[in-house]
C-alpha positions as CSV (number, residue, x, y, z in Angstrom):
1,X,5.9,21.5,-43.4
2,X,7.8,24.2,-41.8
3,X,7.2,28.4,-43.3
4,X,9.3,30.4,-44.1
5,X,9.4,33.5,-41.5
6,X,9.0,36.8,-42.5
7,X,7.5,36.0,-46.2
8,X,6.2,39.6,-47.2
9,X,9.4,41.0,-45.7
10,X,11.2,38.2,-47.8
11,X,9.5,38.9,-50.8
12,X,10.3,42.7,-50.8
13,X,14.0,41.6,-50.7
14,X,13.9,39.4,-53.4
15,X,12.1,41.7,-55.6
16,X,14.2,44.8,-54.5
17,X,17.0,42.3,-55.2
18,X,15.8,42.2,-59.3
19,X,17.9,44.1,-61.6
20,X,16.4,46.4,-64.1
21,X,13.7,48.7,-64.2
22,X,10.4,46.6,-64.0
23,X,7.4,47.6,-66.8
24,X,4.0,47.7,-65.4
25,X,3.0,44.2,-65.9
26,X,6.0,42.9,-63.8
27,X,5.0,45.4,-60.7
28,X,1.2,44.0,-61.5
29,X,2.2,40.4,-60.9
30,X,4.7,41.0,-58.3
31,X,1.4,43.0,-56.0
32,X,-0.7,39.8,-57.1
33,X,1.6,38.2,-55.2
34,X,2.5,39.8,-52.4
35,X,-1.8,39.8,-52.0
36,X,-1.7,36.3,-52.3
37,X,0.7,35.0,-49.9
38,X,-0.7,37.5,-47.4
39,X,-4.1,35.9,-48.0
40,X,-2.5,32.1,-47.6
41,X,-0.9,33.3,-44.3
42,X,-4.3,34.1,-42.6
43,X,-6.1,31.4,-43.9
44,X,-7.7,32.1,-47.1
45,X,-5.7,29.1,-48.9
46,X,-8.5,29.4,-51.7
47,X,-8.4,33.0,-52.9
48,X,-4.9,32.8,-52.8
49,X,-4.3,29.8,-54.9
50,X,-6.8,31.4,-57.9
51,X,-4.0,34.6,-57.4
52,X,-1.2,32.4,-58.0
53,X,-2.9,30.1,-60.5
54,X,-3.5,33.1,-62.5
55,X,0.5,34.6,-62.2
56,X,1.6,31.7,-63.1
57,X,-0.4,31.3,-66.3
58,X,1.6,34.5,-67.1
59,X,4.9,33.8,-65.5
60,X,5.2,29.8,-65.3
61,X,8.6,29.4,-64.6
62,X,8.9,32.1,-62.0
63,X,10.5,30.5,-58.6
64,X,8.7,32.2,-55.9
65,X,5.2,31.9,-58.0
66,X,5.8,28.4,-58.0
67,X,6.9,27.7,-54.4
68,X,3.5,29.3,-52.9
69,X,1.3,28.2,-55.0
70,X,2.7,24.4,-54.6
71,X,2.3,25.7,-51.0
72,X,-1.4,26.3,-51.5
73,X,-1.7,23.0,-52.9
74,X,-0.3,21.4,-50.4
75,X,-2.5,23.1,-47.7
76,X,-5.7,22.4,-49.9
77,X,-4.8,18.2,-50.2
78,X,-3.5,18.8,-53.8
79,X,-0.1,17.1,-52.9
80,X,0.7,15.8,-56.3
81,X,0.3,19.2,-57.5
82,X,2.0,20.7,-54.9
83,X,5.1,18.9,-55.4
84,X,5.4,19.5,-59.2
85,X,5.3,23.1,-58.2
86,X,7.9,22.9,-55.3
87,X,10.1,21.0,-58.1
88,X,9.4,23.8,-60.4
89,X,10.6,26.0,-57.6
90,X,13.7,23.9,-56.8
91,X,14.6,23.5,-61.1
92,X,14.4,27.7,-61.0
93,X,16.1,28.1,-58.0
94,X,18.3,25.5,-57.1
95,X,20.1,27.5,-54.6
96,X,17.3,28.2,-52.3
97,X,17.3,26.2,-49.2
98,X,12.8,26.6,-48.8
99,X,12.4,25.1,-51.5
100,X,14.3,22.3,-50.5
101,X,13.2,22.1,-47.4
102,X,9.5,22.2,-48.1
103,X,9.9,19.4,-50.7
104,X,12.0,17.2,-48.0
105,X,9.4,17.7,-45.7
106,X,6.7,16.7,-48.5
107,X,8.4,13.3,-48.6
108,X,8.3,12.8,-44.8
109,X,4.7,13.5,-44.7
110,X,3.9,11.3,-47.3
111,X,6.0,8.2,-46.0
112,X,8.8,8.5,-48.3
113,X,11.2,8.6,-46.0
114,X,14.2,7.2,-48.4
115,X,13.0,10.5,-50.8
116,X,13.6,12.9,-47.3
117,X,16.4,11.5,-46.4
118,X,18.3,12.1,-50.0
119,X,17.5,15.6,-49.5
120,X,18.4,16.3,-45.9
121,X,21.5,14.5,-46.6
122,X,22.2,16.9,-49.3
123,X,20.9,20.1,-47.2
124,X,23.4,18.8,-43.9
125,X,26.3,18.7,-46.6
126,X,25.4,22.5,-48.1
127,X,24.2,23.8,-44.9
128,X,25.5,21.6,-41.4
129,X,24.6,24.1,-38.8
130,X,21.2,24.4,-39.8
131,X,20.9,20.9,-40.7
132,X,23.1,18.7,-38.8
133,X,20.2,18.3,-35.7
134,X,19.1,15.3,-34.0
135,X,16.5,14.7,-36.1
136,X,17.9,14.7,-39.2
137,X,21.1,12.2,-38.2
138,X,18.2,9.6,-36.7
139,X,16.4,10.4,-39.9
140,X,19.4,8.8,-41.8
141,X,20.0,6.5,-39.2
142,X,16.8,5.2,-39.8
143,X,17.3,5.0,-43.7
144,X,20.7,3.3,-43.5
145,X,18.8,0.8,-41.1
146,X,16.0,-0.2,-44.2
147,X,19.0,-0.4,-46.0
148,X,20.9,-3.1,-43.8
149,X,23.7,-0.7,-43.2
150,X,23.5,-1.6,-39.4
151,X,27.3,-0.3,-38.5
152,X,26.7,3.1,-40.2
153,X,23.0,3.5,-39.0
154,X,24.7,3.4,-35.4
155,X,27.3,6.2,-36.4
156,X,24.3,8.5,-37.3
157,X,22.1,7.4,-34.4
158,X,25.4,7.8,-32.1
159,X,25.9,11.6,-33.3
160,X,21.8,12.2,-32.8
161,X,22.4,11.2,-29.1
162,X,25.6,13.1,-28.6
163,X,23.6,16.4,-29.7
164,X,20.7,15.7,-27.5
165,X,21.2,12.8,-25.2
166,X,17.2,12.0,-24.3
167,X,16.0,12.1,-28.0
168,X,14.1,9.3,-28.1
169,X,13.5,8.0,-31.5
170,X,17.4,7.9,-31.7
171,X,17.1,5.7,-28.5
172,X,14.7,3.9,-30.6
173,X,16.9,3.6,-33.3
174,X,20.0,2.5,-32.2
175,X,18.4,-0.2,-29.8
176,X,17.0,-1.6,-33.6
177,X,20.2,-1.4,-35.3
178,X,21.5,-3.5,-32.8
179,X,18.5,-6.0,-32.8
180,X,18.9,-6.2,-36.8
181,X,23.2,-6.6,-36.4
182,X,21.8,-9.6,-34.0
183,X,24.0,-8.9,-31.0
184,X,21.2,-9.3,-28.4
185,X,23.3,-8.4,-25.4
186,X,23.6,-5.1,-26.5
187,X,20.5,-4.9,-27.8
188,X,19.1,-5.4,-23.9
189,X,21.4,-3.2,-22.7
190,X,20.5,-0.3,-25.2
191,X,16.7,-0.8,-24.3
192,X,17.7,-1.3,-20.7
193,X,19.0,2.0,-20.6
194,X,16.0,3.4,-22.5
195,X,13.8,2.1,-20.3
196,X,15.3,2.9,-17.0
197,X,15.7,7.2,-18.4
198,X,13.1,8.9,-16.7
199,X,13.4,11.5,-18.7
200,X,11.9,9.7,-22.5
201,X,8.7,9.6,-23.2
202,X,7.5,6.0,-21.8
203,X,4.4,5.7,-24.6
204,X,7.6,5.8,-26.9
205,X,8.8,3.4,-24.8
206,X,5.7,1.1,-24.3
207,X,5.0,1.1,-28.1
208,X,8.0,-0.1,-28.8
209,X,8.5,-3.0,-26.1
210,X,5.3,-3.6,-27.3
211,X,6.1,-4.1,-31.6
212,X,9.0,-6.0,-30.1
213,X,6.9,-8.6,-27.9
214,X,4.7,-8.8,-31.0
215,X,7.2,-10.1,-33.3
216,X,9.0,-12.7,-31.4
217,X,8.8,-16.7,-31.9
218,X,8.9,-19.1,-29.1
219,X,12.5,-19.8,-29.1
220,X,13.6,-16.3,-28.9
221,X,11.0,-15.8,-26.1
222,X,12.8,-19.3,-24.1
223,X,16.1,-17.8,-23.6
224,X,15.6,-14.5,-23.6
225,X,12.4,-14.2,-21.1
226,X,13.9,-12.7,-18.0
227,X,15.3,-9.9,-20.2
228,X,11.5,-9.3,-21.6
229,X,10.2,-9.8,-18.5
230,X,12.6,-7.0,-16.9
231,X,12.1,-4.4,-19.8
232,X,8.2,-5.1,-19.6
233,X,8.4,-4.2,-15.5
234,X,11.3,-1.8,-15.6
235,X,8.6,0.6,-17.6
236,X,6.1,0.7,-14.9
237,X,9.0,0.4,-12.2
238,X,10.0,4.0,-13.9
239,X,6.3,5.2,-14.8
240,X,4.1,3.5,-11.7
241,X,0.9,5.4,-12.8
242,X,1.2,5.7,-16.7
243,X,-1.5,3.9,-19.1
244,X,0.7,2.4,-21.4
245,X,3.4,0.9,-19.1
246,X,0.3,-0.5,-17.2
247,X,-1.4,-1.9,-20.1
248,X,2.2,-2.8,-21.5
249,X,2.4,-4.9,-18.5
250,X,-0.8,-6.7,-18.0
251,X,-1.1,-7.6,-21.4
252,X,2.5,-9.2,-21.6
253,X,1.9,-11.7,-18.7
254,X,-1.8,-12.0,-19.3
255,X,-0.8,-13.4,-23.3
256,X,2.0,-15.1,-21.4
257,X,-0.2,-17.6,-19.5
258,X,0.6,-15.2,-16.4
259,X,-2.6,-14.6,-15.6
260,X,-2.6,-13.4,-12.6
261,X,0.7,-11.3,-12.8
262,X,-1.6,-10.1,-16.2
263,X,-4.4,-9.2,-14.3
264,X,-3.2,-7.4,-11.2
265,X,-1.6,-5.3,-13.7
266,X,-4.6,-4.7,-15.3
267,X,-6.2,-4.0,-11.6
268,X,-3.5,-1.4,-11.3
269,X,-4.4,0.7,-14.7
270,X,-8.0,0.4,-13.9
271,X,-7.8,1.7,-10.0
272,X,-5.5,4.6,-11.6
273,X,-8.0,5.3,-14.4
274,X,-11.6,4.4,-13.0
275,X,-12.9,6.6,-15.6
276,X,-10.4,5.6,-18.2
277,X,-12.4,3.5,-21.2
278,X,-9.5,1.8,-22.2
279,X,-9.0,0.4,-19.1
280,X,-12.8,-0.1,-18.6
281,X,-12.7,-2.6,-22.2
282,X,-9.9,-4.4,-20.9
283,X,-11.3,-5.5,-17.5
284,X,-14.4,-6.4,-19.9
285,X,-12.0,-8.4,-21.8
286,X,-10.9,-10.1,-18.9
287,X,-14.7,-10.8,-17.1
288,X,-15.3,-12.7,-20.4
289,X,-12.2,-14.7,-20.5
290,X,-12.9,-15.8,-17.0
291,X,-16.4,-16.5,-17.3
292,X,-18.4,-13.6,-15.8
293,X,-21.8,-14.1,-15.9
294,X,-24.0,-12.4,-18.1
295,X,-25.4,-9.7,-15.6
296,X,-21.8,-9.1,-14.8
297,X,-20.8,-8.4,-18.2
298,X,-24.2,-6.0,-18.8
299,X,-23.7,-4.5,-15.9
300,X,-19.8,-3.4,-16.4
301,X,-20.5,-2.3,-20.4
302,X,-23.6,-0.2,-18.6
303,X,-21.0,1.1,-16.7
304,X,-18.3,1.8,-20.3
305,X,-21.6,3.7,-21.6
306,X,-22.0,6.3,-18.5
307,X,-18.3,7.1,-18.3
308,X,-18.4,7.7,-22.3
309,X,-21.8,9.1,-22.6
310,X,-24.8,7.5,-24.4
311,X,-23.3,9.3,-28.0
312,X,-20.0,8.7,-27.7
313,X,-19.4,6.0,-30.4
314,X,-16.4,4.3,-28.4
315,X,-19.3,3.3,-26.4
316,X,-20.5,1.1,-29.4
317,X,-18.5,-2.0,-28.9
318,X,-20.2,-1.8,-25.5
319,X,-23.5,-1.4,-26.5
320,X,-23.0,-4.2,-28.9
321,X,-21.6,-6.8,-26.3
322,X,-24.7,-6.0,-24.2
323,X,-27.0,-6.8,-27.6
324,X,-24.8,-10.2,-28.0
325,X,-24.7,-11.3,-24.8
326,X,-28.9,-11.1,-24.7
327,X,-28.5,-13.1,-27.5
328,X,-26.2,-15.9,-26.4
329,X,-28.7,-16.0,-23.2
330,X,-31.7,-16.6,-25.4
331,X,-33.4,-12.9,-24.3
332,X,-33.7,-12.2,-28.1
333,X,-36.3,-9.4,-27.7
334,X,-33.7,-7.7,-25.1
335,X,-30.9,-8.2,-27.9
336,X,-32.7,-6.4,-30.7
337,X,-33.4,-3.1,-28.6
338,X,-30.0,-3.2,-27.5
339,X,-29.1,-3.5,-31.4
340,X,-31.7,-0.6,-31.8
341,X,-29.6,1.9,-28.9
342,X,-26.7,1.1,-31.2
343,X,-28.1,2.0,-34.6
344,X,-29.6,5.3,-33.0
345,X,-26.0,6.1,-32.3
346,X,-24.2,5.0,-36.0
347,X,-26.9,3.8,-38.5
348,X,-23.6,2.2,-40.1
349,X,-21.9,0.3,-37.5
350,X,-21.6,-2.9,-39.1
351,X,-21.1,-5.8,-36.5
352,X,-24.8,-4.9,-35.1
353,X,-26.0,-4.7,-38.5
354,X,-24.6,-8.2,-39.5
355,X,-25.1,-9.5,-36.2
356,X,-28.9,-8.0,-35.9
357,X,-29.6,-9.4,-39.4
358,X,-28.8,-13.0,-39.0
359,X,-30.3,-13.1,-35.6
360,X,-33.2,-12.4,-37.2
361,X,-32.9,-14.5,-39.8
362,X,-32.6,-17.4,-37.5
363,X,-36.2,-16.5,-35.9
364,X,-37.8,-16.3,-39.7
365,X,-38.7,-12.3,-39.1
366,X,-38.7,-9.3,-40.7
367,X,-36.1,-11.0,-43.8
368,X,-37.0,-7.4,-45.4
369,X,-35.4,-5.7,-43.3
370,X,-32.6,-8.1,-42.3
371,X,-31.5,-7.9,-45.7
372,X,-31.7,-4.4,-45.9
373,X,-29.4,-4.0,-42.7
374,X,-26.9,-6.9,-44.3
375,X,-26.8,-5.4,-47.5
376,X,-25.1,-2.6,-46.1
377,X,-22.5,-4.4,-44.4
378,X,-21.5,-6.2,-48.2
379,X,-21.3,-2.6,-49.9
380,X,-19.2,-1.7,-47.0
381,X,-17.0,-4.3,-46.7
382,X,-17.3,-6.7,-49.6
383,X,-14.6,-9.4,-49.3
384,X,-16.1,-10.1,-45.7
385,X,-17.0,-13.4,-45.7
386,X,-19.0,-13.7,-42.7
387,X,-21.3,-10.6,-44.2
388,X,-21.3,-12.2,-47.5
389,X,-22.5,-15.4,-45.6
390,X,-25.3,-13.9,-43.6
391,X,-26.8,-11.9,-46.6
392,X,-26.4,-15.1,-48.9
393,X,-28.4,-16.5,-46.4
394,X,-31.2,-14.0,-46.0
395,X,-31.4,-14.2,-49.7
396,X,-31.6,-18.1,-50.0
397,X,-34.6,-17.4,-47.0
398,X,-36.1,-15.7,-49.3
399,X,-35.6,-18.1,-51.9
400,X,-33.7,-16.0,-54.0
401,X,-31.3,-18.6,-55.0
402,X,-29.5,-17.3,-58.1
403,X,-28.4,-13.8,-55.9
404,X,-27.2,-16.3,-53.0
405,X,-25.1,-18.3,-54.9
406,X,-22.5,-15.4,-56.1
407,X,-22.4,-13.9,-53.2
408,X,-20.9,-17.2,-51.3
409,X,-18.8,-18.2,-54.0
410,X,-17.2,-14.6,-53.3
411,X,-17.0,-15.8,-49.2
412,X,-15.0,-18.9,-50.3
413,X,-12.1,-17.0,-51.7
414,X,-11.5,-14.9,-48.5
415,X,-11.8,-17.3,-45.8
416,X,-15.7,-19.0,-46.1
417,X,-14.1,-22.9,-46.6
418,X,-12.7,-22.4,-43.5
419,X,-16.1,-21.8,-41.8
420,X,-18.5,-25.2,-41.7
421,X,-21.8,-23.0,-41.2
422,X,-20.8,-20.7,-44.2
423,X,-19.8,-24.1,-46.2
424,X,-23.3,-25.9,-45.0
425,X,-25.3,-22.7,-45.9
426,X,-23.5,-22.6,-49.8
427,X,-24.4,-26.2,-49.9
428,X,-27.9,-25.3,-49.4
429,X,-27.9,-23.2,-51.9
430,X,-26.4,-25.3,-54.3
431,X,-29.1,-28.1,-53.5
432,X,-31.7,-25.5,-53.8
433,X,-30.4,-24.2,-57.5
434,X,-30.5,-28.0,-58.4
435,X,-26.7,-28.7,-58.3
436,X,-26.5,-32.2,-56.2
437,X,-23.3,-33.1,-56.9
438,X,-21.6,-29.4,-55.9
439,X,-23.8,-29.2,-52.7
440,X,-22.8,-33.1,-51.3
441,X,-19.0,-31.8,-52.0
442,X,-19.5,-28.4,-49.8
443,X,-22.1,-30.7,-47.3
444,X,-19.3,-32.9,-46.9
445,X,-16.4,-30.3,-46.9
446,X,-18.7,-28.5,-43.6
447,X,-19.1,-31.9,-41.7
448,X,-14.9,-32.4,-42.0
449,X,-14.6,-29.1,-40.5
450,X,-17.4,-29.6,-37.6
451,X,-15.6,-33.0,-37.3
452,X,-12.1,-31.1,-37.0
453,X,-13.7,-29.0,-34.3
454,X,-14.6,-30.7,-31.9
């Protein structure tokens, strides 16, 4: 939210602006508040807010009282708060364009962009030099386009760019507008343009090739996918050593069955970034996908873990694969101290936890404290079915039978029938709580999907 400048000096003004003599309780109230807003201005949000709490117990409806302390509020989290003072502010003092403007930029901050963009519109009409800026046209440009108003979303966006020529989310915008309106041409030629400006910010640009490429279907893709493919390389054409239009790149022909287009990309972003983790995770993405061999795929997440330090938690998916592919490999001992390095790091990390847990419940050890580490994982995330799967099973290990069975009734409603382990596993459960006829339905229902599998 932008501050006003000059606040004490403001507040003399208004005050010096009062007419009448003011009693001794007005003057009072008035040096409360100067006090306060001095103390909000370097920091002490707290002590200022219990200053203008206390004011405005004695002068609620006061405009400037309210503005500050809905200020405070704001500051402090308090944003429901806030706002009903910034409205109290606004109902007291309609005519003044901070209150307005705090409470339009309230909305923005809290994604109600529909809300901001009522008020901006109002503030451009009363005040267009101040407000008629790039940022508020693609503002309403953006609005008009949630509203399907395509033609007059352009207009706005068209005015943005005509104020400031490179401002990119009004790039943004009007390359949408013409997406939505459905004339393709000139949708390729707006983000052609886009693309090809040196002068935008290309992870703008990457981010939104990228939404783009995630949302098309097959038959868009078959006529159109030259023009992707062109946008896709015109950003690193423009950008040769930036991240995103690297990783733009590489993952657009590696998804595209492009493999090796894909991964020379990917070669690129890693020889430009060698101590880049991003980078390092995708060429660790890549060794798996083409069949690295174990030692290969330790070694390199060895490598992710010095680069990001032995505490850094990005490191954890790292230290995890290295735990999991031990595992896979049989080297069970190795995999639990590599689940240990983990748990040293985030006691809470939950894929180790799970994982860690049913590994060991597959070897018959320590079930104690397998269910301890799963248990977590449910409290965390309960509508998880493969968590609520691997404690269900620790508990049915430990023949605890009756606090099993709710736990993979829960796992079937978010995704559990679609699992044959989780369904074979309930079925056990069933059988061992006595209930034949339930357990041959969920036996049967797991063999159909091991069936459908294979």
């Amino acid at each position: 939210m932008r501050k006003p400048v000059m606040i004490i000096a403001a507040l003399l003004f208004l005050f010096a602006g009062k007419a009448g003599a003011q009693n001794s309780k007005d003057s009072v109230i008035e040096t409360m508040l100067i006090r306060a807003v001095s103390m909000m201005e370097t920091g002490a949000v707290e002590n200022a807010t219990k200053y203008l709490e206390h004011i405005k117990g004695i002068r609620p409806d006061d405009d400037a009282i309210n503005y500050y302390l809905g200020t405070c509020y704001v500051m402090s989290g308090r944003v429901a708060e806030g706002e009903e003072c910034i409205k109290a502010a606004i109902r007291a003092d309609s005519t003044n364009v901070w209150y307005q403007d705090a409470l339009a930029n309230l909305y923005l901050n809290t994604g109600r962009g529909a809300e901001a963009s009522t008020l901006f519109l109002d503030l451009m009409e009363k005040y267009p030099k101040k407000y008629t800026n790039a940022y508020t046209l693609t503002l309403l440009g953006n609005r008009k386009l949630s509203e399907y108003q395509d033609s007059l979303a352009v207009d706005y966006f068209d005015k943005a760019l005509m104020l400031s020529p490179d401002y990119t989310p009004a790039v943004l915008g009007k390359s949408e507008a013409y997406r939505m309106q459905g004339n393709i041409p000139g949708f390729f030629a707006q983000v052609n343009e886009m693309v090809q400006n040196p002068g935008l910010n290309p992870a703008a640009k990457c981010d939104y090739i990228n939404q783009l490429l995630r949302h098309i279907d097959y038959n868009f893709y078959r006529v159109w996918n030259k023009q992707l493919d062109s946008l896709v390389v015109g950003c690193v054409n423009v950008h040769p050593a930036d991240t995103s239009a690297l990783r733009l790149a590489g993952g657009w022909f590696y998804g595209t069955e492009r493999k090796d287009i894909g991964r020379q990309y990917f070669e690129r972003l890693a020889d430009a970034n060698p101590d880049n983790l991003d980078a390092l995770y995708l060429k660790m993405q890549i060794m798996m996908d083409e069949g690295a061999s174990g030692k290969e795929i330790i070694d390199h997440c060895e490598k992710i873990i010095k680069v990001g330090g032995e505490k850094n938690p990005k490191v954890l998916p790292a230290m995890a694969v290295i735990g999991d592919t031990y595992h896979q490999f049989g080297q069970d001992n190795n995999a639990f101290k590599a689940y240990e390095r983990v748990l040293k790091v985030d006691p809470n990390y939950l894929p180790v936890l799970n994982n860690y847990a049913y590994y060991l419940s597959l070897k018959g050890k320590k079930l104690k404290k397998a269910a301890a580490m799963s248990k977590i994982t449910v409290e965390k995330e309960p509508d998880n079915a493969t968590y609520l799967d691997t404690y269900g099973w620790i508990l049915y290990l430990q023949k605890e039978y009756k606090k099993a069975k709710p736990l993979f009734k829960h796992a079937m409603l978010y995704g559990g029938r679609d699992n044959a382990v989780i369904l074979e596993h309930y079925s056990k459960v069933l059988e061992a709580l006595g209930e034949y006829d339930l357990a041959r339905s969920f036996r049967m229902l797991a063999e159909n999907k091991k069936e459908a599998s294979e």
